[in-house]
N, C-alpha and C positions, 0 to 999 in steps of 0.2 A: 661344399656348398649345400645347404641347408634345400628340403624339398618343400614345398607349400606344404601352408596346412590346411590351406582354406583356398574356395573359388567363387568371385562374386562378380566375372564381368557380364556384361549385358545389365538387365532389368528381368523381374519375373512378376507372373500373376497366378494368384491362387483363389477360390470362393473357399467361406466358412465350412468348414468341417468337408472342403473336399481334400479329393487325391493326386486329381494331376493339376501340375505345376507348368505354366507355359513360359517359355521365355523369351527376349529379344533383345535380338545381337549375342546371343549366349551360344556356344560351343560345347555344348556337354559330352558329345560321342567322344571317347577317349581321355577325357579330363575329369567324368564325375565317375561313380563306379556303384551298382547295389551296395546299399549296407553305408554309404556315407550319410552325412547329415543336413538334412535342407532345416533352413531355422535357427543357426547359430547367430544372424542378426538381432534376432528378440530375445535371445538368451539362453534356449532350448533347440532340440533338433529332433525332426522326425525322419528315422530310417526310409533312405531310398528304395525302392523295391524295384522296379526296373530303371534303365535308361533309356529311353524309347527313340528318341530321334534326336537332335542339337539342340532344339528346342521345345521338348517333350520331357515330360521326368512323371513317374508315378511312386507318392508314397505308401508306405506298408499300413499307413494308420492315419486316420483324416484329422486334417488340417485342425489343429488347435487355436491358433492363432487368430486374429484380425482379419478380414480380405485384405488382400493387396494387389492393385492392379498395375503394373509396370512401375513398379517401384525397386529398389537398391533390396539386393537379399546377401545370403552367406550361404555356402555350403560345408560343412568342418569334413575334411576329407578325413577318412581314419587311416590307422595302418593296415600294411598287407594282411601283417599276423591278425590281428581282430577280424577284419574282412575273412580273409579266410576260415578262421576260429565261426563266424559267423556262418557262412559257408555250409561250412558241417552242422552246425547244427539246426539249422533248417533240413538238411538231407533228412538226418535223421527224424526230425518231427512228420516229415512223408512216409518215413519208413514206418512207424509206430503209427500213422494212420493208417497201414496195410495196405502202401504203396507200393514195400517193397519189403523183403525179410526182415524182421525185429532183430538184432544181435543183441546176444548176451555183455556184448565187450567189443570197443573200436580200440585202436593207437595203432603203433608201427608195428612193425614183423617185429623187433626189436621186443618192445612192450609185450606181443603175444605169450614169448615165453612162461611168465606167471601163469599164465592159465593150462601147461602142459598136464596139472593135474586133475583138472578138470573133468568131468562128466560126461559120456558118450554123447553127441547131440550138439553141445558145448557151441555157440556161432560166436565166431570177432573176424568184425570188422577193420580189414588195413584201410587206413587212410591216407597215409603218405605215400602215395599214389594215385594215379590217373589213367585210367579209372581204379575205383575202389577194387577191393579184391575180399571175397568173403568165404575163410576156411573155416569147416565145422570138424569137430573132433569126432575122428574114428572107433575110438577109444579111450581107458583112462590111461592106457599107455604112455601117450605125451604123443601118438601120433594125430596130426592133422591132415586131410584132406587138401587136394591140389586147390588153389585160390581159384574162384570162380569170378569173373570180369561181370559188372553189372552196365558192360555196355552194350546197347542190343544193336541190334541190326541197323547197317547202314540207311541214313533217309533218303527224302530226295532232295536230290543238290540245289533246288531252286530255279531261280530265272535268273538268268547270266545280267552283267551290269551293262552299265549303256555300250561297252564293246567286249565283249565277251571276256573281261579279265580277272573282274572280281567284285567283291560285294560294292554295291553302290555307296558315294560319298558327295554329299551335297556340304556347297558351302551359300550360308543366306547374307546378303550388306540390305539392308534397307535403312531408308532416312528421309522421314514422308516433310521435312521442309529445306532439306537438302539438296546439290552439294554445294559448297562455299568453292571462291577461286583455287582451282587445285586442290582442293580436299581430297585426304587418302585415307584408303577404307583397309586395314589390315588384315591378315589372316596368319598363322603362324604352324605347321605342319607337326604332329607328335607323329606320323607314318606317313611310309611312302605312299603318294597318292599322282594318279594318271589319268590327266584330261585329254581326250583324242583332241584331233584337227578341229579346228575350227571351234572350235572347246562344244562339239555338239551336245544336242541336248538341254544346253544352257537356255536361262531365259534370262531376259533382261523386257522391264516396260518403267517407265512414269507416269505420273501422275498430270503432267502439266509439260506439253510436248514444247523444245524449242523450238524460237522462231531467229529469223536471219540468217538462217545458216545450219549446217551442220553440225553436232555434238556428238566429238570422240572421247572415249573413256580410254584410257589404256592398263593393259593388264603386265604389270612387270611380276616378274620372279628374282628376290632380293635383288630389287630396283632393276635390272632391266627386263626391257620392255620382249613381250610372248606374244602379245596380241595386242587387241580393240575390241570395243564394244561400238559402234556407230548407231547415235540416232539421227535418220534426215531431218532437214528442215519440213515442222511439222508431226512426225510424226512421234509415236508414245511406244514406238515397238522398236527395241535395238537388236543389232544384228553385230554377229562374234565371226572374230577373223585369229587367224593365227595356227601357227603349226603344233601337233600333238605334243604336251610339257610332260616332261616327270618331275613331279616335289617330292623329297625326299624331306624323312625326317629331322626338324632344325630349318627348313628352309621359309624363308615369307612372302605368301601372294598380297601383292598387293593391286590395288584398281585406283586409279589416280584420275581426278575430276578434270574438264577442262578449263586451261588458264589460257585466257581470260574466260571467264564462266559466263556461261549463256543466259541470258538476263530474265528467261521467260522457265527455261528447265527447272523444275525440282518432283520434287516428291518420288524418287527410285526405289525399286525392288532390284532386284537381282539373284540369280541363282546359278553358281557356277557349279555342272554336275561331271562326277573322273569315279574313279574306281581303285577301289585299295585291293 
């Protein structure tokens, strides 16, 4: 099976000659990657430089193109090897700013050996490893020096996610004239991801509260049902029910409208927040 080569769900917005890219309805955490290409719709692409949130993206060089406000876009995914080929050599362009030692020579241990003849002083760089490892010659011997790890010291771990499990993972549905009778709003898992009880933390509001009655949403995990989202009659602020889920990678959240659909309800936000 053939992998993508491109990613263009949602819509995106960008101003002239800027950097960051917003988007809506777009998924980018885990689907786009540094070093891919936003701009393959107009025929060109400008390197991603971060991936900042699902619907954040910053690129490495401003926006050439048109503005475009919530319009249809592309992304040209590249491959690992490019990406990573990229990788390196950005490291290195930090390093030759005196970020870090300049090596005379990168490749694998493998590769090193050519340079056994080399010059006392003599720096390469391994790269096929994680972290890098940088031996310098002893001698013109052929002996080299034990690799030195350019990983420093441990950081600090952060602030724990909404239950202490791991990095935070928001998922956004919004549809400001939205929903139709039973409209369902998909979501599809590349990692295990874990919404506590009552899917805390979420938020849910509208625009335009129902009236007659109450509006339930329900929250299925490939199609059955894990929760609810309840709006009362009246009110624009919903409230989440349901016991703690795991989704695993491959699996699909979905949030399904009510049918029959409340005749006054529309305009939803939503935000379902878990931890990877």
């Amino acid at each position: 099976m053939a992998l993508p080569s491109y990613y263009n769900t949602g819509t995106a917005s960008i101003v002239a000659s800027g950097t960051i890219v917003t988007g809506a309805n777009t998924f980018w955490l885990g689907r786009v990657w540094p070093g891919d290409l936003f701009g393959s719709h107009l025929g060109f692409g400008v390197r991603i430089a971060s991936v900042d949130t699902d619907t954040k993206l910053t690129l490495s060089h401003a926006w050439p193109g048109p503005p475009q406000s919530g319009a249809a876009y592309e992304i040209q995914l590249v491959p690992d090897g490019v990406r990573a080929q990229e990788t390196t050599r950005l490291l290195l362009e930090k390093m030759q700013q005196g970020m870090f030692v300049n090596p005379d020579a990168t490749g694998t241990l493998a590769e090193r050996a050519q340079y056994d003849d080399a010059e006392k002083g003599f720096r390469f760089l391994r790269t096929d490893v994680s972290p890098f490892l940088l031996y310098v010659k002893n001698d013109a011997s052929g002996a080299w020096s034990p690799g030195a790890s350019f990983l420093g010291p441990k950081g600090d771990p952060g602030s724990n996610g909404v239950d202490g499990i791991g990095d935070a993972y928001d998922i956004h549905i919004n549809a400001l004239s939205r929903p139709g009778d039973g409209e369902e709003f998909d979501h599809l898992f590349a990692r295990t991801v874990i919404f506590p009880a009552a899917f805390a933390a979420g938020r849910a509001t509208v625009s335009t509260a129902p009236t007659g009655g109450a509006a339930v949403f329900t929250i299925l995990k490939n199609g059955a049902s894990v929760g609810t989202i309840t709006f009362a009659n009246g009110s624009k602020n919903g409230v989440f029910a349901g016991a703690a889920t795991v989704f695993a990678a491959g699996d699909k959240l979905t949030v399904r409208a009510p049918s029959p659909r409340n005749s006054t309800l529309s305009g939803m936000l939503f935000v379902l927040a878990g931890n990877r």
